[in-house]
Kinemage of the C-alpha trace (Angstrom):
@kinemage 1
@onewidth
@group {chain A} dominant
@subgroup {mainchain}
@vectorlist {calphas} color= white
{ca unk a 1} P 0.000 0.000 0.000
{ca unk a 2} L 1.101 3.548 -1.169
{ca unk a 3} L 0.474 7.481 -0.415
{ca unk a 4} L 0.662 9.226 -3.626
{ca unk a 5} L 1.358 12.859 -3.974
{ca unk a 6} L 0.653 15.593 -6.963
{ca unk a 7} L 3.235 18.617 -6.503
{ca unk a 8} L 2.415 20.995 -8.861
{ca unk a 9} L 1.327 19.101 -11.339
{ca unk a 10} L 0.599 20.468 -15.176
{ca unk a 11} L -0.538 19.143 -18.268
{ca unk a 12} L -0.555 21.325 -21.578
{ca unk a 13} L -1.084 20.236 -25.748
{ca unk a 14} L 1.407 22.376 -27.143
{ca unk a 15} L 0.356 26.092 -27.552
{ca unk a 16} L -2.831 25.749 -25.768
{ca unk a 17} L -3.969 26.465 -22.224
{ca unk a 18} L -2.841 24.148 -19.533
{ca unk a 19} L -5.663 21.380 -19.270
{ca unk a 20} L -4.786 20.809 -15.546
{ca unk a 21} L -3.144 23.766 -13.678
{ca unk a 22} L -0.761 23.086 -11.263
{ca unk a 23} L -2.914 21.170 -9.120
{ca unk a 24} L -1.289 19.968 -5.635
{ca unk a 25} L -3.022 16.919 -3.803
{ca unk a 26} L -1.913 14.722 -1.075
{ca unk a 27} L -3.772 11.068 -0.798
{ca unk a 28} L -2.810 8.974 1.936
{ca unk a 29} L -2.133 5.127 2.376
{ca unk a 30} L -5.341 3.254 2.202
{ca unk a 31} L -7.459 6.727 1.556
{ca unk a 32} L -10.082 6.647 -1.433
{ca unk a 33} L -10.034 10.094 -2.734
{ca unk a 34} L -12.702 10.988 -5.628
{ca unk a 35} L -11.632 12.815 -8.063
{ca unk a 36} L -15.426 15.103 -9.133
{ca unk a 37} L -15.930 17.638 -11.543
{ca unk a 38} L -17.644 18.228 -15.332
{ca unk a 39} L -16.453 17.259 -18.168
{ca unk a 40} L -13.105 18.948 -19.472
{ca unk a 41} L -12.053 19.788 -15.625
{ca unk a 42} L -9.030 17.580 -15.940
{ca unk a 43} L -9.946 15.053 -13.639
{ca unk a 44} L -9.227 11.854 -16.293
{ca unk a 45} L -6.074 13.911 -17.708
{ca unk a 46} L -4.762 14.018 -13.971
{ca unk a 47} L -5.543 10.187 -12.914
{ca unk a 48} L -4.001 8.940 -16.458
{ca unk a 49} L -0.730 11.057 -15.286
{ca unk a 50} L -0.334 9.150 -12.683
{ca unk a 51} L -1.109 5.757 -14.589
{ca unk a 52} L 1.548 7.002 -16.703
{ca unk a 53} L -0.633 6.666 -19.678
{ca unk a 54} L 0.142 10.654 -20.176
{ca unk a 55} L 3.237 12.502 -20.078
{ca unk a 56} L 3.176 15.686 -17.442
{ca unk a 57} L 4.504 18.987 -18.640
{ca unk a 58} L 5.852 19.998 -15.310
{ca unk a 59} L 5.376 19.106 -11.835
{ca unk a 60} L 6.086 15.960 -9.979
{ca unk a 61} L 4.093 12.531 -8.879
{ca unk a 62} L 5.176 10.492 -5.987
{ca unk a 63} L 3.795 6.763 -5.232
{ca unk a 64} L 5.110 6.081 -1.639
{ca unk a 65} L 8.487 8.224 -1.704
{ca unk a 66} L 9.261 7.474 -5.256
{ca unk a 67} L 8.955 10.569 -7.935
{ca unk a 68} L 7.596 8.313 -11.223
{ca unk a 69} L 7.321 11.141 -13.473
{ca unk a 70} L 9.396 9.127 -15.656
{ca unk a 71} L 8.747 5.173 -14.734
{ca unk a 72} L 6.707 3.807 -17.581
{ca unk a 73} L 3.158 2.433 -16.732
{ca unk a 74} L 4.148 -1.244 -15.397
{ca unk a 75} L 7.126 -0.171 -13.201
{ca unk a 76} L 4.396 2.015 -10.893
{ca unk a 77} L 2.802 -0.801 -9.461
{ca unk a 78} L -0.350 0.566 -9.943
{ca unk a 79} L -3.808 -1.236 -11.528
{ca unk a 80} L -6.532 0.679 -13.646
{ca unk a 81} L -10.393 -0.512 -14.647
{ca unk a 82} L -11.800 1.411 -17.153
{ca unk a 83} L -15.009 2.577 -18.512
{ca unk a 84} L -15.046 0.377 -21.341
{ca unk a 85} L -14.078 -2.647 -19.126
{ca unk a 86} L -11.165 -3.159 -21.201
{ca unk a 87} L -11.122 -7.365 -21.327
{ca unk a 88} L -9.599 -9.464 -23.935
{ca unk a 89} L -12.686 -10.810 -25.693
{ca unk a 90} L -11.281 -13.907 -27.395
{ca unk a 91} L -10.221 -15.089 -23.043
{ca unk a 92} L -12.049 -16.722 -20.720
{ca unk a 93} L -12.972 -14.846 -17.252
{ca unk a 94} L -9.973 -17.094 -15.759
{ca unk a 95} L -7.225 -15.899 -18.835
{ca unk a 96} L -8.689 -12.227 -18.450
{ca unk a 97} L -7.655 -12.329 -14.607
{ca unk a 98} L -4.484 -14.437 -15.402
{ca unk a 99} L -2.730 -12.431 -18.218
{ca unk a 100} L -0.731 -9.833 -16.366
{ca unk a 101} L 0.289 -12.311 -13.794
{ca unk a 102} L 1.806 -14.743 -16.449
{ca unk a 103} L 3.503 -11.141 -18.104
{ca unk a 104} L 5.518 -10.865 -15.094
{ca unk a 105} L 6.310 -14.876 -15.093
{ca unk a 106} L 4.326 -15.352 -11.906
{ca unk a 107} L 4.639 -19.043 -10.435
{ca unk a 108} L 1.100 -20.828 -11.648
{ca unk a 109} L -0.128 -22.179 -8.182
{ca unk a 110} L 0.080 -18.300 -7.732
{ca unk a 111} L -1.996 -16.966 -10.008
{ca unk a 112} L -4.685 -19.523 -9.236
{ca unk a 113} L -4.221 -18.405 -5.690
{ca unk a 114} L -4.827 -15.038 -6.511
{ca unk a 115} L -7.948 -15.806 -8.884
{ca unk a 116} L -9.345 -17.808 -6.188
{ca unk a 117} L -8.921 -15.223 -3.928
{ca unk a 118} L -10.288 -12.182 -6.210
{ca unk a 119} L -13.157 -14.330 -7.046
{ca unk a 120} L -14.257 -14.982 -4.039
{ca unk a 121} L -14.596 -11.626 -3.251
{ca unk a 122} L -16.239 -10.568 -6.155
{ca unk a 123} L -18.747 -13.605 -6.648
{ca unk a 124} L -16.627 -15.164 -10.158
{ca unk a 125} L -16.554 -18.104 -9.099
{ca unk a 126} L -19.348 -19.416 -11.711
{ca unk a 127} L -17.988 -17.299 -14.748
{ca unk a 128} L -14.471 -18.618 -14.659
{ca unk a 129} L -14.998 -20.173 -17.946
{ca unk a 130} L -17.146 -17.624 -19.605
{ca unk a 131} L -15.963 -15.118 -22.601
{ca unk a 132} L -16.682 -11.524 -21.950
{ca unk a 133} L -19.809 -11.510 -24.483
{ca unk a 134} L -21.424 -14.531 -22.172
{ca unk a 135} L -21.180 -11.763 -19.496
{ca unk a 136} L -23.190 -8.772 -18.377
{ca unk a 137} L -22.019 -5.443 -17.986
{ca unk a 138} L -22.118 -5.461 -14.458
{ca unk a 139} L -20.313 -9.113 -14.637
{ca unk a 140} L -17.877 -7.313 -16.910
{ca unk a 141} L -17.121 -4.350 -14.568
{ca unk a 142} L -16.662 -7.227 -11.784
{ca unk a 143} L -14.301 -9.013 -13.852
{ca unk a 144} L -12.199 -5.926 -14.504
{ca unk a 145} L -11.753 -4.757 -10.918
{ca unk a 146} L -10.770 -8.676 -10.327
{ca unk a 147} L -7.890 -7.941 -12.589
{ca unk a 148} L -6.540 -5.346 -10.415
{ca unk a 149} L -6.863 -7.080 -7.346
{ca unk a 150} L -4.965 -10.316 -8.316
{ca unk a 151} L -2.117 -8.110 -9.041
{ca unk a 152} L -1.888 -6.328 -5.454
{ca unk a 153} L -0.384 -3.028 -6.593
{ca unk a 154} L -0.323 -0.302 -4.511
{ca unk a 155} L -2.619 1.679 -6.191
{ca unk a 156} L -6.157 1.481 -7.546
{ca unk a 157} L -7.056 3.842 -10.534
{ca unk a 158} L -10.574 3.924 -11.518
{ca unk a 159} L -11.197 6.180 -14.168
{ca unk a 160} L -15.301 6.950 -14.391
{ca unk a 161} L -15.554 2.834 -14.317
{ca unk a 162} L -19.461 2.743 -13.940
{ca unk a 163} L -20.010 5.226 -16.686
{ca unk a 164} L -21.769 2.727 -19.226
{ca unk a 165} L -23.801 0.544 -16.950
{ca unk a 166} L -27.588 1.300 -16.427
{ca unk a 167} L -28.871 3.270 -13.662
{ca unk a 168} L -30.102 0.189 -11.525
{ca unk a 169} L -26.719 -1.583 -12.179
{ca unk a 170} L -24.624 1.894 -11.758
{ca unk a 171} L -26.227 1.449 -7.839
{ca unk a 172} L -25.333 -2.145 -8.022
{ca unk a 173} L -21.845 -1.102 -8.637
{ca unk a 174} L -21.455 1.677 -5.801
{ca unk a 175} L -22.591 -1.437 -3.338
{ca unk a 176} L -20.152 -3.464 -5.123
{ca unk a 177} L -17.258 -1.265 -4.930
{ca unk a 178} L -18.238 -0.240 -0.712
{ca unk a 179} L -18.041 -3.793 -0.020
{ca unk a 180} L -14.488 -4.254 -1.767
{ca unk a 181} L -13.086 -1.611 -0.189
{ca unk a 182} L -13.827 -3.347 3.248
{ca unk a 183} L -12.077 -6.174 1.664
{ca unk a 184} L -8.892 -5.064 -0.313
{ca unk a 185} L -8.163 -1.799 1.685
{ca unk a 186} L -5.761 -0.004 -1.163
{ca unk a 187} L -5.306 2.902 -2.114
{ca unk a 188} L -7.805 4.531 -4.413
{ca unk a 189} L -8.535 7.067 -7.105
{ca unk a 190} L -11.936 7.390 -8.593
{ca unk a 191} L -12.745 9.793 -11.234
{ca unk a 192} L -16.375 10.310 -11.780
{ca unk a 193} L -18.819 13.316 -13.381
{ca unk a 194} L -21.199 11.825 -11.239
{ca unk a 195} L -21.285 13.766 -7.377
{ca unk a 196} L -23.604 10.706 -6.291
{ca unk a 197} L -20.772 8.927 -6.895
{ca unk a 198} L -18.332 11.142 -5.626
{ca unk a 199} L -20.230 11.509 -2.117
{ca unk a 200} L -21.117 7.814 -1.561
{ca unk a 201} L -18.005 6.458 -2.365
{ca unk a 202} L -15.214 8.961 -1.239
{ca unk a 203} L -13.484 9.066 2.011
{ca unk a 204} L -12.432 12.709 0.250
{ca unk a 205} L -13.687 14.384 -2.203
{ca unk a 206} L -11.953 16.977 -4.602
{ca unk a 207} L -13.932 18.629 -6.920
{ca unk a 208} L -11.958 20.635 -10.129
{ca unk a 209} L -12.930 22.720 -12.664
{ca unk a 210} L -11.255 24.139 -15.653
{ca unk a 211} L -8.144 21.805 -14.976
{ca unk a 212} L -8.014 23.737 -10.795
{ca unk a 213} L -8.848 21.422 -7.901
{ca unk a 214} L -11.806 23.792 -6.011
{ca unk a 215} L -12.226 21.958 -2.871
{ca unk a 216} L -10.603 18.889 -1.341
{ca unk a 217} L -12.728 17.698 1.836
{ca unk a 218} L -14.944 15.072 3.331
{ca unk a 219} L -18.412 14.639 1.292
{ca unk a 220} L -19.837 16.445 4.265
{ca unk a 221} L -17.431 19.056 3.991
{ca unk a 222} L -18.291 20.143 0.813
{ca unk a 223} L -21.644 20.084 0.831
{ca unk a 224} L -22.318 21.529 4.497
{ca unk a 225} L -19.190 24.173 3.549
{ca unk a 226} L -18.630 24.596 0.269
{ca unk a 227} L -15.714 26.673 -0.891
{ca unk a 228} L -17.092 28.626 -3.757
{ca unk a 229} L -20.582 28.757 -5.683
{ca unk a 230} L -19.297 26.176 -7.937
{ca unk a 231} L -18.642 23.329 -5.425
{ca unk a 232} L -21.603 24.498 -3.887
{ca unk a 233} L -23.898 24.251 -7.337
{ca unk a 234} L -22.067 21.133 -8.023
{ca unk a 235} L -22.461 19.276 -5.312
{ca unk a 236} L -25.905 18.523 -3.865
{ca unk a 237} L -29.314 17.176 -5.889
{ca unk a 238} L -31.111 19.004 -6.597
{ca unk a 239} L -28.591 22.170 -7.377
{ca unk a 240} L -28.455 25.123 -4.768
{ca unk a 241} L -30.508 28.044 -5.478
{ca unk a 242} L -28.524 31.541 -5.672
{ca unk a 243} L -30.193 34.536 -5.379
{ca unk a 244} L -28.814 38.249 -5.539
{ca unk a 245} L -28.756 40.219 -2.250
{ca unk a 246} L -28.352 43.402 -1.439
{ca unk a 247} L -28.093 45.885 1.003
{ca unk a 248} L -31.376 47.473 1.895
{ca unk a 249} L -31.102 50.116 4.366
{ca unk a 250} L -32.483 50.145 7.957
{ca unk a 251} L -29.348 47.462 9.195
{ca unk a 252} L -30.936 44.673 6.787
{ca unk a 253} L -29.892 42.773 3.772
{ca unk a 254} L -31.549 40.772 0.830
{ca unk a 255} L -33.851 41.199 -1.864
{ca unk a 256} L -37.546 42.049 -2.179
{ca unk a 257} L -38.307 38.884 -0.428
{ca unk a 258} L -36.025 38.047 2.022
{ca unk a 259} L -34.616 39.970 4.516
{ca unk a 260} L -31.951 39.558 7.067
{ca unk a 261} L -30.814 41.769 9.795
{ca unk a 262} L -27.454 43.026 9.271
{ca unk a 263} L -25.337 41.042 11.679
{ca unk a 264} L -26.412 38.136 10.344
{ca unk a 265} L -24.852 39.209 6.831
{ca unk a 266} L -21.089 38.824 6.600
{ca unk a 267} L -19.000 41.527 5.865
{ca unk a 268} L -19.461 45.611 4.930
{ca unk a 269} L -20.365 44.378 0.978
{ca unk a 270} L -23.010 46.115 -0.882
{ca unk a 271} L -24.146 43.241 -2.812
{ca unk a 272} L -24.135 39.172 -1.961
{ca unk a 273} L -25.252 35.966 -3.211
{ca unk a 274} L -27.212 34.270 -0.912
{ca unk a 275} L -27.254 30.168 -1.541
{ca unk a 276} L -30.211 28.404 -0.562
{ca unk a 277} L -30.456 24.272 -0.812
{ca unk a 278} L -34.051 23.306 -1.722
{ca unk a 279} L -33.814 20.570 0.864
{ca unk a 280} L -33.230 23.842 3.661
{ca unk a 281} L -36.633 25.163 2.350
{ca unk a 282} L -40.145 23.766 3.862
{ca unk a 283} L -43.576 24.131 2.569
{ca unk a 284} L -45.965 25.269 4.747
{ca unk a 285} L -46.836 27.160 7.497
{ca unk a 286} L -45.846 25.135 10.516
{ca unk a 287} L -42.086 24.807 10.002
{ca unk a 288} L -39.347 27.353 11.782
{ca unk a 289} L -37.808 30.206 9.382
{ca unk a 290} L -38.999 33.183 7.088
{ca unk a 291} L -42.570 32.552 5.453
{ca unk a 292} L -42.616 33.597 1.956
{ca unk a 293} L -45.405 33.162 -0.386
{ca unk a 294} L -44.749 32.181 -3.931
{ca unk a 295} L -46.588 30.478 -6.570
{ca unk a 296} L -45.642 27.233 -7.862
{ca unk a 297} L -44.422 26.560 -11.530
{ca unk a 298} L -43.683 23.014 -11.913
{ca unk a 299} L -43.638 19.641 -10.032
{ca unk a 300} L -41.240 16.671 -10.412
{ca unk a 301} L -42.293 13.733 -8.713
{ca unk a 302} L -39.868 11.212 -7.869
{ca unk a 303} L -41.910 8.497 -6.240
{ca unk a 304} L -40.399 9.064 -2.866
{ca unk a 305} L -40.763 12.745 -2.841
{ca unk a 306} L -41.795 15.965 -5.031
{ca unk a 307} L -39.196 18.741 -6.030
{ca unk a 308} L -41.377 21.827 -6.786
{ca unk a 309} L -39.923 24.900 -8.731
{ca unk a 310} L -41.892 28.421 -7.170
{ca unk a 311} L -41.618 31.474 -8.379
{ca unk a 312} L -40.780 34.328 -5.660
{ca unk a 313} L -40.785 37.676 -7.285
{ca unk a 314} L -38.110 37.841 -9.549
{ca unk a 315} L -36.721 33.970 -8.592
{ca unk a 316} L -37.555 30.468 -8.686
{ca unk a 317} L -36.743 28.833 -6.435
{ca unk a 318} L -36.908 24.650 -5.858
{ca unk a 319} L -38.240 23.399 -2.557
{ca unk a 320} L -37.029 19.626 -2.209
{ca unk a 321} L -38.332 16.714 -0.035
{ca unk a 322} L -42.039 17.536 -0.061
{ca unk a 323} L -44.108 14.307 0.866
{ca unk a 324} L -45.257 12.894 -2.659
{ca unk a 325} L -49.090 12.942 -0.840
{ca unk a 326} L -48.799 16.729 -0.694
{ca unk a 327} L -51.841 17.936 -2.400
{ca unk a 328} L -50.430 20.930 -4.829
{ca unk a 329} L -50.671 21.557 -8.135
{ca unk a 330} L -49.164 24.342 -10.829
{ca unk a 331} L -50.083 28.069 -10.432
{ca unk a 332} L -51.279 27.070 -6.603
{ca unk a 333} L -49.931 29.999 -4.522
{ca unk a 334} L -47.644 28.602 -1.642
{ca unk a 335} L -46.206 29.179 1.840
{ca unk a 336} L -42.431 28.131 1.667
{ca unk a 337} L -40.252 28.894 5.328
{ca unk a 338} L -36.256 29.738 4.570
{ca unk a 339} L -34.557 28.738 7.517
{ca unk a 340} L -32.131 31.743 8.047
{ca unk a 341} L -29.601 29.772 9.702
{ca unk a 342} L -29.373 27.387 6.617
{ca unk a 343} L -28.442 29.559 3.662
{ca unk a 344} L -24.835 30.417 2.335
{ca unk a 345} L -23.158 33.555 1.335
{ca unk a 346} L -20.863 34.029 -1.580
{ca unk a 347} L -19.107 37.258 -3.076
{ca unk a 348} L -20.821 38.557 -5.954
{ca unk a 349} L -17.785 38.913 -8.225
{ca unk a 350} L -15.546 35.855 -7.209
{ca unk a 351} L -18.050 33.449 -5.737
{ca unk a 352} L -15.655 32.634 -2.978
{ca unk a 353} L -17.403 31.656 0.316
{ca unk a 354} L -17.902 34.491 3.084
{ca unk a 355} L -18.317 33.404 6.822
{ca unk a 356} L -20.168 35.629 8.926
């Protein structure tokens, strides 16, 4: 098992802008950091740097206390799974998990060891003898994260691995991947668009845009304290609403619909962005905060609960978690109640985080 560190790390196509920026990240032994963002943030770019499967333009990447910048691929003792799966079709399940093992001239009674052992913990054991096509994708998926753990390297690289499975197998896989990490405790890097992912998966999170790491926290760091309004729109389903604030004379800030006293506003700025999650807004009239009345635009029911959008003078504004036996319909005019303590503030022209 392995720490690996990114010191400055930069990756640039010739003439163009720097696809990743300099970033600096420290993962520890045995820590599964998730690497989070939209596509073109850099996220892939960086993990296939430290595969070795891209060259870096500057900067330096440690695994343990060795700088690799310039080990090939197979002398980092690393192991990757892929989106596409990545399995030699014309193999069996047992050949697929055997073939980098014979590469390195590994004894046989250890390889079957090491099957044996990888496909016990990831329920093979009846599709030794299968091809790939005889497989699901899910089956697939298992097959390739049982090539990486017969191999023991120091570090796992997944790089957005449940991408083409189905959204009932996609949740499959998340249980999947929880339970192996009980199991083989290694080192891990998972790059995902998805934040579900990223939250239910990640000891750490680190969510980058525009090839800049943002944040790097726990998944209730970043969504209870998120660093700027992009980590703070990113993360969290549904998104955060923002809503320009102002100062309004007579020691209070907001807009035309919400107020706040002064002191509870941070800072001497004339203008704010207030961020409110619709889960930290109730409908109704019996729960604690700021009534505000509003009439509703649309519903989305999701079985378990309803997300309604409402329109608040100038705003809309969704309100999450609303029991799917609610009665409400479009155009009814609402009660919603803004808990005060709840909602965020971010500068107007960086959309850095303020604390009061």
């Amino acid at each position: 098992m392995s720490s690996v560190g990114l010191r400055k790390l930069v990756k640039q196509y010739g003439n163009a802008a720097p696809v990743v920026k300099g970033i600096d990240l420290e993962i520890a032994d045995r820590e599964f950091v998730v690497l989070v963002g939209p596509s073109g943030c850099g996220k892939s770019t960086s993990l296939r740097m430290i595969a070795g499967l891209e060259d870096i333009s500057s900067g330096e990447i440690l695994i343990g206390n060795r700088i690799v910048n310039d080990l090939p691929p197979r002398e980092r003792d690393i192991a990757m799974v892929f989106q596409n799966y990545a399995l030699y079709q014309h193999m069996t399940v047992f050949e697929n998990l055997a073939f980098g093992l014979k590469n390195k001239k590994v004894a046989m009674s250890e390889i079957q060891s090491a099957i044996k052992h990888a496909s016990n913990i990831l329920g093979l054991d009846a599709l030794l003898d299968r091809k790939p096509s005889q497989l699901s994708g899910g089956q697939q998926q298992r097959v390739a994260l049982g090539r990486c753990i017969v191999r023991n390297p120091q570090v796992f690289l997944f790089d957005e691995p449940l991408s083409n499975l189905d959204a009932k197998l996609r949740a499959q896989m998340r249980i999947e991947l929880k339970r192996l990490r009980e199991r083989v405790n290694t080192t891990s890097i998972f790059v995902t668009h998805d934040q579900v992912e990223a939250m239910t998966l990640g000891d750490r999170v680190v969510v980058m845009k525009d090839g800049v790491i943002q944040q790097a926290g726990t998944p209730v760091e970043v969504y209870g304290k998120p660093a700027n309004q992009f980590v703070a729109s990113f993360i969290g389903s549904p998104a955060m609403n923002f809503v320009n604030a102002r100062a309004l004379g007579n020691n209070q800030f907001g807009t035309d619909w919400l107020a706040l006293n002064g002191d509870r506003v941070p800072g001497a700025k004339q203008t704010l962005t207030f961020g409110i999650r619709p889960e930290h807004i109730s409908l109704g009239q019996d729960a604690p905060g700021i009534s505000v009345q509003g009439r509703i635009e649309m519903i989305e029911n999701l079985g378990s609960e309803l997300i309604a959008t409402i329109k608040v003078g100038n705003d809309s504004i969704a309100v999450g978690r609303i029991d799917p036996l609610m009665s409400i319909n479009p155009h009814d005019v609402v009660t919603i109640k803004i808990d005060p303590v709840k909602i965020h503030f971010f500068d107007s022209d960086t959309g850095q985080a303020q604390d009061i």
